[in-house]
C-alpha positions in Angstrom: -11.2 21.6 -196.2 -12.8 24.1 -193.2 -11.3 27.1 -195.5 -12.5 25.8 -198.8 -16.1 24.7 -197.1 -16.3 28.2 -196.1 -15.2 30.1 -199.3 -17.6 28.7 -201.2 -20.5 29.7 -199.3 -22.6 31.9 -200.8 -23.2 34.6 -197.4 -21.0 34.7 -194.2 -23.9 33.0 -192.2 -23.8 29.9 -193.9 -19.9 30.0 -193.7 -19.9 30.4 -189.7 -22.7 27.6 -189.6 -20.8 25.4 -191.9 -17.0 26.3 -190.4 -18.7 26.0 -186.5 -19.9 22.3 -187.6 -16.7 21.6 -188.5 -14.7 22.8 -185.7 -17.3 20.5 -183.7 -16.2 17.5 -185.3 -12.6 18.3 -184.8 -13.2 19.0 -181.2 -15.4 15.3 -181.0 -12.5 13.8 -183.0 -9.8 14.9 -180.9 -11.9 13.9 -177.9 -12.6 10.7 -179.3 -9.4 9.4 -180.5 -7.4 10.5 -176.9 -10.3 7.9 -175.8 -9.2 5.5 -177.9 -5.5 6.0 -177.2 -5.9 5.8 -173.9 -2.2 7.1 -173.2 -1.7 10.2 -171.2 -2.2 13.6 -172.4 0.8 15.4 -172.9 -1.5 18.3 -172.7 -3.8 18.6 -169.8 -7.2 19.0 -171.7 -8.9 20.8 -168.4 -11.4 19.8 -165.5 -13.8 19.3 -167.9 -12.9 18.0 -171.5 -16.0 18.3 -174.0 -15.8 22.4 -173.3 -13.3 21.7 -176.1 -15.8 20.8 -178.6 -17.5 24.2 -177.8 -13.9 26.2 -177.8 -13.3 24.8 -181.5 -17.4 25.3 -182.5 -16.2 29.0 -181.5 -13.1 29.4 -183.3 -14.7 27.9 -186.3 -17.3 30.4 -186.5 -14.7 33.7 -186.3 -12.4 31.7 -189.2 -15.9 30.7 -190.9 -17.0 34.8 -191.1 -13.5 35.5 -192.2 -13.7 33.2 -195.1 -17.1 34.2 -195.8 -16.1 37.7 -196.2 -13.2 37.2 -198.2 -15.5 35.3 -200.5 -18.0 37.8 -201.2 -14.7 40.5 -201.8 -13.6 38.3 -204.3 -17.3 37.6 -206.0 -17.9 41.0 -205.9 -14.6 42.2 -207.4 -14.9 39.3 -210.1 -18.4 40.9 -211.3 -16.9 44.6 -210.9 -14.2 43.2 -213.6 -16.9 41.2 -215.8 -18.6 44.9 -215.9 -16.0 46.6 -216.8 -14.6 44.9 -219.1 
């Protein structure tokens, strides 16, 4: 879904804003259900745990741009052909 939400943006800044929202709710959701589980991490999550929510915000935005970008390649390519043709 994060890679679909972001192609289909219309400019690379509303595909960071809307791939960063969505690595925030991953990062709450992960947070959340180890809450819930209340087992032991297999993986230590740090000294301080919600900096993961920020982490993933982070990543989001990079793969949101990315997607973005190769978007607006493939709009722009698609009009190049309608022209030409």
């Amino acid at each position: 879904m994060l890679c679909w939400r972001a192609s289909s943006t219309r400019t690379v800044g509303a595909a960071r804003i809307a791939a960063s929202s969505a690595g925030v709710l991953f990062g709450t959701g992960v947070l959340v259900a180890h809450a819930i589980a209340g087992t032991h991490a297999k993986v230590s999550l740090g000294s301080f745990p919600p900096l993961l929510i920020v982490i993933d915000a982070i990543f989001g935005i990079f793969l949101g741009a990315i997607g973005g970008r190769l978007a607006r390649g493939l709009r722009e390519r698609d009009a190049l052909v309608e022209k030409v043709a």
